[in-house]
C-alpha positions in Angstrom: 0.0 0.0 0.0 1.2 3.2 -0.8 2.4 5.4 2.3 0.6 9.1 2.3 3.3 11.9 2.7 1.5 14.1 5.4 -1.1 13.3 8.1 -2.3 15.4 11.0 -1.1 12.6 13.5 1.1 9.6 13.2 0.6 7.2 16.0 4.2 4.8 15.7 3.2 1.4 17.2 0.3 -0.8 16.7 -0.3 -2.5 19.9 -3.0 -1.9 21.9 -2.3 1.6 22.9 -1.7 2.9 19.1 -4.6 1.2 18.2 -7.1 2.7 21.4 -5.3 6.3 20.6 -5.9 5.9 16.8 -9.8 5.0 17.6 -10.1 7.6 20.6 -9.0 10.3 18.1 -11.2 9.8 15.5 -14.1 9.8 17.6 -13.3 13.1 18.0 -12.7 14.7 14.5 -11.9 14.2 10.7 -8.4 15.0 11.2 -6.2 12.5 9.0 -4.7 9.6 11.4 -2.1 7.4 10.5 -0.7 4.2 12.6 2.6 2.6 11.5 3.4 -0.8 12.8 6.5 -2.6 11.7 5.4 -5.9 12.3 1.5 -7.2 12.6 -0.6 -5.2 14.7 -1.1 -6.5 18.7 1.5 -9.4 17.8 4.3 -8.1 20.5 3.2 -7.3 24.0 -0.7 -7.1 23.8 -0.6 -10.7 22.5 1.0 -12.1 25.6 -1.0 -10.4 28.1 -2.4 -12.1 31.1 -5.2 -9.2 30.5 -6.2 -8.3 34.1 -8.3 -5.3 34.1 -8.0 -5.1 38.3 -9.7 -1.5 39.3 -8.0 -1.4 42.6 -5.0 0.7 41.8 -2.1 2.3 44.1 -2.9 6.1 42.5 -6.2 7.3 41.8 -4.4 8.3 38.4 -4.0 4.8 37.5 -7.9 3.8 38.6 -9.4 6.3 36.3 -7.9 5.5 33.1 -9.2 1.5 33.4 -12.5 2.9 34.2 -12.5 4.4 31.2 -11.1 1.0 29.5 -14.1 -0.7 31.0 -16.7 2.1 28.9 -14.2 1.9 26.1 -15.4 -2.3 26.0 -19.3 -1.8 25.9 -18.6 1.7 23.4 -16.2 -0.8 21.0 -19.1 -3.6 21.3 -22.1 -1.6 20.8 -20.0 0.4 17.6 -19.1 -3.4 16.0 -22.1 -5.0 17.3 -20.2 -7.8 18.7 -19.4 -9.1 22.3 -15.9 -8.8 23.5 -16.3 -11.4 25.7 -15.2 -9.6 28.8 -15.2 -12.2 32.0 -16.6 -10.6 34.7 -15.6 -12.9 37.6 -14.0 -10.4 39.5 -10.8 -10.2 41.8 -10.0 -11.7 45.0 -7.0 -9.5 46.7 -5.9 -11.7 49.8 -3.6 -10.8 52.7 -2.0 -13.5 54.2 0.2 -11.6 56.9 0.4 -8.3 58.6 2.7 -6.9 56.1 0.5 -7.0 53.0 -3.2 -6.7 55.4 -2.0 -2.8 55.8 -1.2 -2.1 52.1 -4.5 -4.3 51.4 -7.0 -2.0 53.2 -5.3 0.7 51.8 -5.6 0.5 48.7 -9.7 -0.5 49.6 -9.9 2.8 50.2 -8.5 4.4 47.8 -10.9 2.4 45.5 -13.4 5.2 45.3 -16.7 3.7 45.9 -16.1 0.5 43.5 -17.9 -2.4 45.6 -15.5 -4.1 47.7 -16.5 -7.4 49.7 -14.1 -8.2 52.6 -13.9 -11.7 53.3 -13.0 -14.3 55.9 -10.8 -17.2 55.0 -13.4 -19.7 54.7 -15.3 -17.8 52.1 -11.9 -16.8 50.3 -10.9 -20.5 50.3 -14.7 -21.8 48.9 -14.3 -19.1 45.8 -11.1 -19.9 44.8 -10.6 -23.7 45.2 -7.2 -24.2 45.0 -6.2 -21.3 47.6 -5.2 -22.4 50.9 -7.7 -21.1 53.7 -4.8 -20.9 56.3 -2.5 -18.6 54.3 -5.5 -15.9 54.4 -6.0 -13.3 56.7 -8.1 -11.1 55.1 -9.2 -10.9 51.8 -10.9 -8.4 49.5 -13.6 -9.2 46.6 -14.2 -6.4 43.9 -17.6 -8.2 41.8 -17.5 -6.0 39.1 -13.2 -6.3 37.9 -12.7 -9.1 35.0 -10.6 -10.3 31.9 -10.5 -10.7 28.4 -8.7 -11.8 25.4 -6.0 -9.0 24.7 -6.1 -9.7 21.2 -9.6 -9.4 20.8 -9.3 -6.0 22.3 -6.7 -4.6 20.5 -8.6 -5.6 17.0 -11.7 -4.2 17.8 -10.2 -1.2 18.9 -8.5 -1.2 15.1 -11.5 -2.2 13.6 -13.1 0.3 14.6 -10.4 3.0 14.1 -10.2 1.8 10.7 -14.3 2.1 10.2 -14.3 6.1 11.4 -11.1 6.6 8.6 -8.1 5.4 10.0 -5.2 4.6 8.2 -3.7 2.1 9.5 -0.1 0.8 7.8 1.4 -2.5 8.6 5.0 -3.7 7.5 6.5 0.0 8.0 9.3 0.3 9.8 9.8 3.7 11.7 13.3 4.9 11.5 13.6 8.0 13.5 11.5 11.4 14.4 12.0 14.1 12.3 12.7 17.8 14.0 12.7 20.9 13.0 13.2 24.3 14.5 12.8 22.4 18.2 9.3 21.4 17.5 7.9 17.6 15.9 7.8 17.5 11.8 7.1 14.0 11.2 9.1 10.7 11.2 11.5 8.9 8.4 10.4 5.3 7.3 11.5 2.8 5.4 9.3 3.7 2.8 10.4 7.4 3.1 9.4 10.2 5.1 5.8 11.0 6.7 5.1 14.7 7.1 3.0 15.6 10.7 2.5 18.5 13.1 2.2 15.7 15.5 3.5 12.4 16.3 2.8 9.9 19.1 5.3 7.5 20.1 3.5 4.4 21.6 6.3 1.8 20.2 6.3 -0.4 23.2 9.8 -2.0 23.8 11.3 0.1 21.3 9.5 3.3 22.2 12.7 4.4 24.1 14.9 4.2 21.4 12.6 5.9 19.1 12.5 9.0 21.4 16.4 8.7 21.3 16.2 9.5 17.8 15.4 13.2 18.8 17.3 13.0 21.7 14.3 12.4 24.3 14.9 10.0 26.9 12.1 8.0 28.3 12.9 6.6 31.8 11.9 2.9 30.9 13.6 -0.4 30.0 12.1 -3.6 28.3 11.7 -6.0 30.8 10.9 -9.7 30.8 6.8 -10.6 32.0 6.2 -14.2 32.1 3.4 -16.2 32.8 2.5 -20.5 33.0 -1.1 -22.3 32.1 -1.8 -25.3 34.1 -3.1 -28.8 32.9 -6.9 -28.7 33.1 -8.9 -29.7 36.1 -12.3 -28.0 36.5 -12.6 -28.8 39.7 -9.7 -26.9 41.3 -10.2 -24.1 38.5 -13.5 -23.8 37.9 -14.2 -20.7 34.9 -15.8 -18.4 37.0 -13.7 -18.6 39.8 -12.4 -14.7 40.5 -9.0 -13.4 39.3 -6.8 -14.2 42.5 -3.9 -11.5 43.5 -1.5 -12.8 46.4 1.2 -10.0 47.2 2.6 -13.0 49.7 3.5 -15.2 47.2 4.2 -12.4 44.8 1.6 -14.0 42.0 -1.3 -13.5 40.4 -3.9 -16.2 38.7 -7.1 -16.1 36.7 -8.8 -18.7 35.0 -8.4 -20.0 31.2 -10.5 -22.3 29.5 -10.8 -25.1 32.8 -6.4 -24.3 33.3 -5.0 -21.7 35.9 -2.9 -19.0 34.0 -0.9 -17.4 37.2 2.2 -15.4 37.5 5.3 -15.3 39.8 7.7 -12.5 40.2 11.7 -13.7 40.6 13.9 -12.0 42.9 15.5 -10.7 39.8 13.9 -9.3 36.4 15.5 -10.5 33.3 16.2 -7.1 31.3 17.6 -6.1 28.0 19.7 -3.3 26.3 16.9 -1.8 24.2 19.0 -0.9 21.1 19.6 -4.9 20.8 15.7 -5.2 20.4 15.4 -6.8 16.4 12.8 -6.0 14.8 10.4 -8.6 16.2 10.5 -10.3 19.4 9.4 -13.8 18.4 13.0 -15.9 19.1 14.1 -13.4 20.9 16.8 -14.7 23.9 14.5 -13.4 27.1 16.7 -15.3 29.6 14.0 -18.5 30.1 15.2 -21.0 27.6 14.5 -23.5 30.1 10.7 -22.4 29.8 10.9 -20.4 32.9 11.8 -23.3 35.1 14.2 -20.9 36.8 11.7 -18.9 38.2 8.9 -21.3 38.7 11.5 -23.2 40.7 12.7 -20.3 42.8 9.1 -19.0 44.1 7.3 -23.1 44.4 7.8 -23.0 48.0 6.1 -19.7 48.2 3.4 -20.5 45.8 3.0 -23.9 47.1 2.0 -22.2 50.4 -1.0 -20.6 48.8 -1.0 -23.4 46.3 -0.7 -26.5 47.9 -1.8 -28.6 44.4 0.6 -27.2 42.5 3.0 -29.5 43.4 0.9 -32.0 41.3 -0.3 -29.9 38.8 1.3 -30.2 35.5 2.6 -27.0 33.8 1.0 -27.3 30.2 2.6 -24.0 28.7 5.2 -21.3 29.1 4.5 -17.5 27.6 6.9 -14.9 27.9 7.6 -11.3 26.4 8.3 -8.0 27.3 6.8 -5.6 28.8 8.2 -2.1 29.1 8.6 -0.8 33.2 9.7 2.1 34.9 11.8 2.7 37.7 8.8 4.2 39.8 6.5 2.1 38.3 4.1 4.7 36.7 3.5 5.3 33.0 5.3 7.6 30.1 2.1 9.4 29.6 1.8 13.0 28.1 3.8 15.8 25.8 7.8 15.6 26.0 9.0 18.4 27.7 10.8 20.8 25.2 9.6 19.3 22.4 6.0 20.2 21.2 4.3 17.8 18.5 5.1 14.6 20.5 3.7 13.0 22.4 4.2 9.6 24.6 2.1 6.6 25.2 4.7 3.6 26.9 6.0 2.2 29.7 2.8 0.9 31.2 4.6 -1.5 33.9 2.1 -4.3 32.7 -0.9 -2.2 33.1 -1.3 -1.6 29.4 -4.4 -3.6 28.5 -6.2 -2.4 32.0 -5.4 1.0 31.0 -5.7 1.1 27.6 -9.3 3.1 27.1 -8.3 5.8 29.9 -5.0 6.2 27.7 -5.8 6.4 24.1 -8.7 9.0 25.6 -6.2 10.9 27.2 -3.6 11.0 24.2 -7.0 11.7 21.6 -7.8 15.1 24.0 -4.0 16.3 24.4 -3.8 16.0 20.2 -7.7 17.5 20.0 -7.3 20.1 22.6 -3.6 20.3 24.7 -5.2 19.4 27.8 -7.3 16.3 29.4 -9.9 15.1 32.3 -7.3 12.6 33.3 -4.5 13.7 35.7 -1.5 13.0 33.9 1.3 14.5 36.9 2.4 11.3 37.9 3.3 10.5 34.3 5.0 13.0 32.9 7.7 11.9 30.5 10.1 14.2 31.9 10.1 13.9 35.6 13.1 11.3 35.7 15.5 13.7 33.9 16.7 12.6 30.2 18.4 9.0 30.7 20.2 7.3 27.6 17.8 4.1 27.0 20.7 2.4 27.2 22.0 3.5 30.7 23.1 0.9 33.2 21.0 2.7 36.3 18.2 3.2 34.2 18.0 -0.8 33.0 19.1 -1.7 36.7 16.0 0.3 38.7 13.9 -0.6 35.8 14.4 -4.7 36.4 14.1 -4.0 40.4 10.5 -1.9 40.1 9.1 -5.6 37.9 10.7 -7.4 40.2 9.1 -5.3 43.4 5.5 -5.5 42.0 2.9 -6.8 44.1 -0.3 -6.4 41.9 -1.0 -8.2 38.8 
């Protein structure tokens, strides 16, 4: 397809987040959109998603923008006239010792007036069948959290982008961002240049070294996520059993298809140079050629506490990929300071598919208007100086804030 030489906005990456801002923005108005994605759209990240759209977030910042994910779903469904399939089961939050009870009921609070269910360990344990009734001291039940199919998100999103006159380019490779005059002019392909007042960088893994090109440095590194699937057995997981977080074991597990899909955080994160990213991720070394074994191994004690079966349950597959985290663990979200025409959608810590509506609204209104609803402080691009991508602090405190999550 031939490659238009201006647009009003290029959006560089489609994953989830190009794909929501690209829809989001022409809700809005006729202006001309164009996405570039290198490789097939939501084939990176989104793809390998464990999809948790948990409400209960650390920041009221955070909580508003997968609110607005949650409208986004019944908009995109009622626009395509589909269901998106969107499993509402919602999430158990346990507290098995004092250390995580206190970080548990406060972030209850800060839930601002989502239902919340406290529960004792008997009811936690009946809920979730395979959880261990003595490791709970507390937990919390929000009804109306869920899941859903990452992929299927991220395509209606595009579908539906594409219905209101998106263009949306795949096999284009994005070589750099074009300046001129201090100010965004466009971006250089490999199909030539692309001329734009404004550009949006939401490039996931490579979004970092993207911004290099104009000498903006995003404080974020790509960092390994990993998840397993259990062998079936419907009794211990049956499918509307709640999405389960357990800061004590440091995992997370939801249901999928009569399996348990859970995740475990190491004691180290496995992170990489960014300018050694190829061009597509599948083959990529992440550091688990043992299928994650590594890790699994180094938290079964932990998990096993929680998780007594697991010991017996058999591990049917292994997904890994990377995600793109932050040393403080909050988003790249907003206009680069002292660069007007770009803007930055990255470095979601994992929280990209929860947060996807609230961000490709925010994004459409900054291009539409300069300004939002959402409060975008926390997220400014900006607030962690200019780092190299490549520089050793940055990947270090990057690996240490995935490996220092508690939530899912």
């Amino acid at each position: 397809m031939t490659l238009p030489a201006t647009a009003d906005v290029v959006i560089v990456g489609g994953g989830i987040l190009g794909l929501s801002i690209a829809w989001h923005l022409t809700r809005r108005d006729t202006r001309r959109v164009l996405l570039l994605e290198r490789n097939a759209p939501a084939a990176s990240a989104t793809s390998r998603a464990a999809a948790l759209l948990t409400r209960a977030r650390s920041d009221r910042a955070t909580a508003a923008l997968v609110r607005r994910t949650y409208d986004a779903i019944a908009e995109l469904e009622a626009e395509l006239g589909e269901p998106l399939d969107l499993r509402r089961v919602g999430t158990l939050h346990v507290a098995g010792s004092p250390a995580t009870l206190a970080p548990l009921e406060a972030l209850m609070a800060a839930a601002d007036g989502e239902a919340v269910e406290w529960l004792d360990a008997a009811e936690a344990a009946r809920r979730v069948p395979w959880l261990a009734a003595e490791t709970v001291l507390r937990a919390a039940f929000m009804p109306a959290d869920g899941f859903l199919d990452p992929y299927r998100l991220a395509d209606a999103y595009g579908r539906a982008a594409r219905r209101r006159g998106a263009l949306l380019r795949s096999g284009v490779t994005v070589t750099g961002l074009r300046t001129a005059a201090g100010r965004i002019t466009g971006v250089d392909t490999d199909r030539g240049a692309v001329a734009a007042p404004l550009v949006v960088d939401a490039a996931g893994a490579w979004a970092g070294t993207l911004a290099w090109t104009a000498r903006v440095g995003l404080p974020q590194a790509p960092v390994r996520s990993q998840y397993w699937i259990t062998a079936p057995d419907p009794r211990l997981f049956p499918p509307d059993h709640p999405v389960t977080v357990l800061p004590d074991a440091g995992a997370y597990a939801r249901p999928e298809l009569g399996c348990l899909l859970f995740g475990l955080r190491g004691r180290t994160s496995f992170v990489l140079d960014p300018r050694l990213l190829p061009d597509r991720i599948d083959g990529l070394d992440l550091g688990d050629s043992d299928g994650g074994w590594e890790t699994l191994a180094e938290g079964a004690e932990r998990l096993a506490r929680v998780f007594p079966a697991v010991m017996d349950t058999g591990i049917a597959h292994y997904v890994s990929g990377l995600s793109t985290y932050t040393p403080d663990g909050r988003f790249n979200l907003g206009p680069v300071p002292g660069l007007p025409g770009l803007l930055v959608a990255s470095g979601c810590c994992g929280a990209g598919i929860a947060a996807s509506g609230g961000i490709g609204q925010a994004v459409a209104d900054l291009a539409a208007e300069g300004r939002t609803a959402f409060d975008l402080a926390a997220f400014d691009p900006g607030r962690l100086g200019n780092p190299a991508p490549a520089d050793p602090a940055l990947l270090a405190a990057c690996a240490a804030a995935r490996s220092g999550k508690t939530a899912g």
